[in-house]
Backbone bond lengths (Angstrom), bond angles and torsions (degrees), N, CA, C in turn:
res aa  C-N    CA-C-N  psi(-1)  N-CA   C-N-CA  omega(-1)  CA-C   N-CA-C  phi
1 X - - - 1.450 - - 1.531 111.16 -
2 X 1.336 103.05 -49.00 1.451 104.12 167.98 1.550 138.84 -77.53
3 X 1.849 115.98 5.56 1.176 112.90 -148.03 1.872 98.14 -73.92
4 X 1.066 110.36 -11.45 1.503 114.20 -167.85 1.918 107.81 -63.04
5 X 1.140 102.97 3.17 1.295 90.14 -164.53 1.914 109.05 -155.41
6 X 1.178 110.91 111.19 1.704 123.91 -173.84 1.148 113.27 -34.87
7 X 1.319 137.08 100.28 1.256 138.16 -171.95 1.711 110.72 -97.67
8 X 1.367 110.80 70.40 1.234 110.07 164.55 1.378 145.65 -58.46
9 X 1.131 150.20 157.21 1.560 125.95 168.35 1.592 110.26 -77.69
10 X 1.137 124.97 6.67 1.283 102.39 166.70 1.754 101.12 -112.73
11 X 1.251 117.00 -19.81 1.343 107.54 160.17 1.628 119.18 -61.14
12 X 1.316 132.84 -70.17 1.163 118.23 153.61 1.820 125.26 -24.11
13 X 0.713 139.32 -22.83 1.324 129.22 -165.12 1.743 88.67 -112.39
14 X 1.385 131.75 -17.38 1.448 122.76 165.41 1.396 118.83 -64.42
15 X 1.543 108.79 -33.66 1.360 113.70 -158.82 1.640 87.14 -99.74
16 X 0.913 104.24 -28.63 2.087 104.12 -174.61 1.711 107.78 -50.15
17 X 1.961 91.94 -34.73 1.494 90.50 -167.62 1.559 99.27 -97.51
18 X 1.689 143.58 4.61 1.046 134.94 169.04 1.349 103.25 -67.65
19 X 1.119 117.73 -38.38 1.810 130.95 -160.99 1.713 99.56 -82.89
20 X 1.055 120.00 -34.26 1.246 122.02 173.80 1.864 126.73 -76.26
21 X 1.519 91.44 -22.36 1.631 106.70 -174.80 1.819 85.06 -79.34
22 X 1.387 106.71 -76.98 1.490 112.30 161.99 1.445 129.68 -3.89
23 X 1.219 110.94 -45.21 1.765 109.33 -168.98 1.603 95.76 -116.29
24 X 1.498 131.70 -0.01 1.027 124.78 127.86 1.407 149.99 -62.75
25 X 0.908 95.03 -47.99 1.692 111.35 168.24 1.630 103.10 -62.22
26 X 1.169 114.09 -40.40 1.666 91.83 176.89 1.917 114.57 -75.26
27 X 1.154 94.71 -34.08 1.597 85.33 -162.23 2.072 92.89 -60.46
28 X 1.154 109.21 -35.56 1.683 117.92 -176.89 1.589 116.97 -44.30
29 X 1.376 95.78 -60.45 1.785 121.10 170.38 1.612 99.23 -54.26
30 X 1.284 119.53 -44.40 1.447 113.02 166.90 1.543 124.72 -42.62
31 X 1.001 104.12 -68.20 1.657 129.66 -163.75 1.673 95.44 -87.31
32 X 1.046 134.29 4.70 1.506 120.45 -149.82 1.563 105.74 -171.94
33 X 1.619 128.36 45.97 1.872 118.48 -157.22 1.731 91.46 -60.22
34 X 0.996 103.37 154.08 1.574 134.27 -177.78 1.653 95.94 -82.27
35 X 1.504 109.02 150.45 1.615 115.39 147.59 1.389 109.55 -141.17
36 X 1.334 120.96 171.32 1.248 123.88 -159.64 1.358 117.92 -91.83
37 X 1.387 131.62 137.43 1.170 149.65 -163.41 1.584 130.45 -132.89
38 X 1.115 155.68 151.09 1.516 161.22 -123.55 1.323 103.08 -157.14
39 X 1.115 113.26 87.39 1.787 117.75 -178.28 1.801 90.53 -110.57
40 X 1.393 94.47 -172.76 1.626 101.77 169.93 1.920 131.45 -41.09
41 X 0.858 85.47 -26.73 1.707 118.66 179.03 1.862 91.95 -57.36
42 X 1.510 101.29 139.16 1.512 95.88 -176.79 2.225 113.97 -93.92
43 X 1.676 81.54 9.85 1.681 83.56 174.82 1.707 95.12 -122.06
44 X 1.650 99.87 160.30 1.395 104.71 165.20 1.706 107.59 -70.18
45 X 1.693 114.30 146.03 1.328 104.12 -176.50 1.399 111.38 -142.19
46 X 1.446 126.41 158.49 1.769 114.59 -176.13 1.658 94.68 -98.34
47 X 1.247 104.21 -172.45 1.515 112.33 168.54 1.858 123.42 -47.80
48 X 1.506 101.38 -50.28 1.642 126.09 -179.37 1.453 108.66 -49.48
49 X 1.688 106.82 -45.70 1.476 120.06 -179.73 1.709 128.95 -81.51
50 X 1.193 99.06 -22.02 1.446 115.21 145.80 1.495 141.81 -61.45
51 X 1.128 100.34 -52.67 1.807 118.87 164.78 1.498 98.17 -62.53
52 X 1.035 109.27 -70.25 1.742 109.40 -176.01 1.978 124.62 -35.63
53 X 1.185 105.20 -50.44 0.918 136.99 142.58 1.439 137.65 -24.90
54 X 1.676 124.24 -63.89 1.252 144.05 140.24 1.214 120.68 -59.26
55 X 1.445 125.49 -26.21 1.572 127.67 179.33 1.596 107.85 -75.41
56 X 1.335 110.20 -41.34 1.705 123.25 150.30 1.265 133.28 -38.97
57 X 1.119 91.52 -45.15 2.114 116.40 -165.57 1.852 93.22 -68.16
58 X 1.729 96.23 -44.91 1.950 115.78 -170.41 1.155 96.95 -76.44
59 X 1.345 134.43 -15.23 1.476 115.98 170.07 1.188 135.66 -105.51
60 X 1.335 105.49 -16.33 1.307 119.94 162.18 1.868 109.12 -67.32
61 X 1.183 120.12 -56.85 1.735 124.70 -173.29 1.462 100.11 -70.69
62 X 1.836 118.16 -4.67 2.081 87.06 162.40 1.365 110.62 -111.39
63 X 1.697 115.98 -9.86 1.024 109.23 154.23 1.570 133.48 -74.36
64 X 1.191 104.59 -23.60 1.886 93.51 162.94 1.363 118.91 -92.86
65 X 1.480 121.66 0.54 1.591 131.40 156.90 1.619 108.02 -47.60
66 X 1.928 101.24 -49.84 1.672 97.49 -144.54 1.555 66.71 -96.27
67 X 1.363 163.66 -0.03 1.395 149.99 -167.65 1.644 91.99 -84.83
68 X 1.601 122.58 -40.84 1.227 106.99 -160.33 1.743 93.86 -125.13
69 X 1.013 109.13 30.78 1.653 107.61 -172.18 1.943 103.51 -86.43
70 X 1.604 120.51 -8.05 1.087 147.60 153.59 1.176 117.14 -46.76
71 X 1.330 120.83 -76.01 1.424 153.54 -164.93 1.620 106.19 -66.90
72 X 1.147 100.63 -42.15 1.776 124.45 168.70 1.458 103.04 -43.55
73 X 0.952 93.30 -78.60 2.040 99.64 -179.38 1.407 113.15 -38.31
74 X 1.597 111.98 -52.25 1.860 106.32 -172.73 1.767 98.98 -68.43
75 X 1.653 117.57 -43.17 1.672 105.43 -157.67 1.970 98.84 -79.61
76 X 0.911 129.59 -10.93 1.458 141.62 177.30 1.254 130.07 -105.66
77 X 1.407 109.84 -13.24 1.938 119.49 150.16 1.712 81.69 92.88
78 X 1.639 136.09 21.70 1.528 94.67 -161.59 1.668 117.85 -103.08
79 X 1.232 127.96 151.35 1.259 129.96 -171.29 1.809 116.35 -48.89
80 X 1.316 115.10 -15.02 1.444 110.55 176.96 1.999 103.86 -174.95
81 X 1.103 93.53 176.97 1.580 86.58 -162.33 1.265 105.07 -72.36
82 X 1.686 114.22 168.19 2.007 100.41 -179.23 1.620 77.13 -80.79
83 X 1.464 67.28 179.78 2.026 108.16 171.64 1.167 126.77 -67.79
84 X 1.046 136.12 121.15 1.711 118.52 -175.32 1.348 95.65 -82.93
85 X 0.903 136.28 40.33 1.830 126.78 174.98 1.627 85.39 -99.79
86 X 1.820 120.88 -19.31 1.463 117.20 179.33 1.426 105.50 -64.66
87 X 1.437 117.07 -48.72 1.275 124.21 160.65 1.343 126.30 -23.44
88 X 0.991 119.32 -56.29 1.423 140.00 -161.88 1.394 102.37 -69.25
89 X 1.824 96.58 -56.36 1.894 74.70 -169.13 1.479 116.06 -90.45
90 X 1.398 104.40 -4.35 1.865 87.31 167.78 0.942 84.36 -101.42
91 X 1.215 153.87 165.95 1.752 146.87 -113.36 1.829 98.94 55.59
92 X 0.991 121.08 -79.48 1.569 117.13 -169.36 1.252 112.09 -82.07
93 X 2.084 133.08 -34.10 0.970 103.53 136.51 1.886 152.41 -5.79
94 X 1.106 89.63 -69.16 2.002 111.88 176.91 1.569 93.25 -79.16
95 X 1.116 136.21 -15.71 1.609 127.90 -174.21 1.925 80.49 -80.58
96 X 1.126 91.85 -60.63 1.953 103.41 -157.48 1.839 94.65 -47.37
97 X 1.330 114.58 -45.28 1.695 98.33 -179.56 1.273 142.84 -80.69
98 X 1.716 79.41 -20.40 2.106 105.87 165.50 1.897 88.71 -59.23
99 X 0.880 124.53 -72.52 1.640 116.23 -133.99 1.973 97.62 -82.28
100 X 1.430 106.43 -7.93 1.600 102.78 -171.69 1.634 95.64 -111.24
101 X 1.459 124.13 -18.10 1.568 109.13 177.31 1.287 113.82 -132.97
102 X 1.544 101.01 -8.74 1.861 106.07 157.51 1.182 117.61 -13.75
């Protein structure tokens, strides 16, 4: 069912933690309703719109990681491509400041 698609361990462990941000954020919004707030972000935003937002922000910065993670090697002399686990954590980095200064 899944063969269509590279199941890495750091791909798995991206999506492990979407599903995990996910089933957090609800039980939170449960126990805790959100109201709207004015962080750096040029709209007022709740918690939902933040995550959403940063989950975007994280997919866009590992897809232009692995777009230029190529290009990396020739302008940087380096013996093999970096790691996308670099990906990963600034990806959740920028997740962690979207949803705390959003």
């Amino acid at each position: 069912m899944f063969d269509w698609m590279a199941w890495t361990t750091p791909v798995a462990v991206f999506f492990s933690c979407i599903v995990l941000m996910l089933a957090g954020m609800t039980v939170w919004e449960i126990k805790s309703p959100t109201t709207l707030r004015k962080g750096f972000l040029p709209i007022e935003t709740t918690r939902g719109d933040r995550l959403f937002i940063g989950l975007l922000s994280a997919a866009y910065v590992n897809l232009a990681f692995v777009g230029i993670s190529g290009k990396l090697v020739a302008w940087m002399a380096l013996e093999a491509e970096p790691s996308i686990w670099i990906s990963f954590v600034l990806s959740m980095a920028l997740l962690a400041l979207v949803m705390r200064k959003g």
